[in-house]
Phi, psi and omega in degrees: 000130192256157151261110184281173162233154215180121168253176202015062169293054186293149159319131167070035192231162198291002196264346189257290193318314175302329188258343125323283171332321181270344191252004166255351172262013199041072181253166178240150189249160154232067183263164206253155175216206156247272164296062224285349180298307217301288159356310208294311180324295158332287180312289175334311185294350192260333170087188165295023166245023158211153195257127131303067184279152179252114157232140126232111220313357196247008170226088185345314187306326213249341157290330175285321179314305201306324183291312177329305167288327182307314187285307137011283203258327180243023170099322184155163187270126188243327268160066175303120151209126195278072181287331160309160178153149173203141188272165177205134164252141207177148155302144161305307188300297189319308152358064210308139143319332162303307181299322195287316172327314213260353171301308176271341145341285186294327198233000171227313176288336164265029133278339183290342196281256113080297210305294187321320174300324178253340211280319209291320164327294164309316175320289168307348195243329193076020170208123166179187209232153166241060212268100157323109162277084182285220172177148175295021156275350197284336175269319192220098155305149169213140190314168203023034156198077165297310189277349220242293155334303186287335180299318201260018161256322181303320208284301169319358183231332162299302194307293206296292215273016158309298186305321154313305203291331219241329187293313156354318202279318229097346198266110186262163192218129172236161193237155204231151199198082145200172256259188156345103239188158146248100216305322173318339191284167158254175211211164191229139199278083177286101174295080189299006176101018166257000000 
């Protein structure tokens, strides 16, 4: 039985498609929200194979508490996925400085908190997953979401030279990069070779 760790869970969004995928092959999750009330109805159902925590990835204290209980109650992280993230539209020229912060806050620097919090585990144990959410702006800018394009071009260049550095360890880093979407849906996973 793997243990996931799921940074964003929102209702109807990819972080419950990943902890629904992992608790039907019967693995166990942690997902993560900001609101987590949303979650309990959900959580219940699942019984003890799932932990419900309240993050929010842009504040170091609480990636670390969250990685912490996480390891607390099921042992340890087999299965990363750094799922949180939000786009904001908007010219390059236009852009509010607050907003471009708060783009890379969110979407390229907590995932690096997220990653430092968990990888020693996975170190120590020689085996885990690093699953990234990018996106097909991380490949191909599009107008009004420059800043949103540049987070998720960086976040595609941290994963690959993550993955060099962590595969020695056992640790694999896949990177998930998709287009246009409606989260209810099911979605298909792109694998860039990482």
């Amino acid at each position: 039985m793997r243990t996931w760790f799921i940074t964003g869970g929102t209702p109807g969004g990819f972080g419950l498609v990943y902890a629904e995928a992992a608790l039907k092959q019967g693995d166990q999750v942690v997902v993560t929200a900001r609101r987590p009330s949303e979650l309990r109805e959900w959580a219940a159902s699942h019984g003890d194979r799932v932990l419900v925590l309240q993050l929010d990835v842009t504040d170091a204290d609480q990636v670390r508490a969250a990685v912490k209980a996480a390891e607390e109650r099921f042992g340890g992280i087999d299965v990363l996925v750094n799922n949180a993230g939000r786009g904001w539209y908007g010219s390059v020229e236009g852009a509010p400085d607050e907003t471009i912060r708060r783009t890379f806050d969110l979407n390229l620097f907590a995932v690096v908190e997220v990653v430092r919090a968990v990888l020693p585990g996975m170190r120590a144990r020689g085996d885990g997953w690093i699953v990234n959410m990018s996106s097909v702006a991380g490949l191909v800018g599009g107008q009004g979401f420059g800043y949103y394009s540049a987070a998720k071009f960086a976040l595609e260049g941290l994963s690959e030279t993550l993955r060099q550095e962590v595969e020695p360890f056992g640790v694999r880093v896949l990177v998930v990069e998709p287009g246009a979407f409606r989260t209810s849906e099911p979605f298909r996973v792109t694998n860039r070779g990482l």
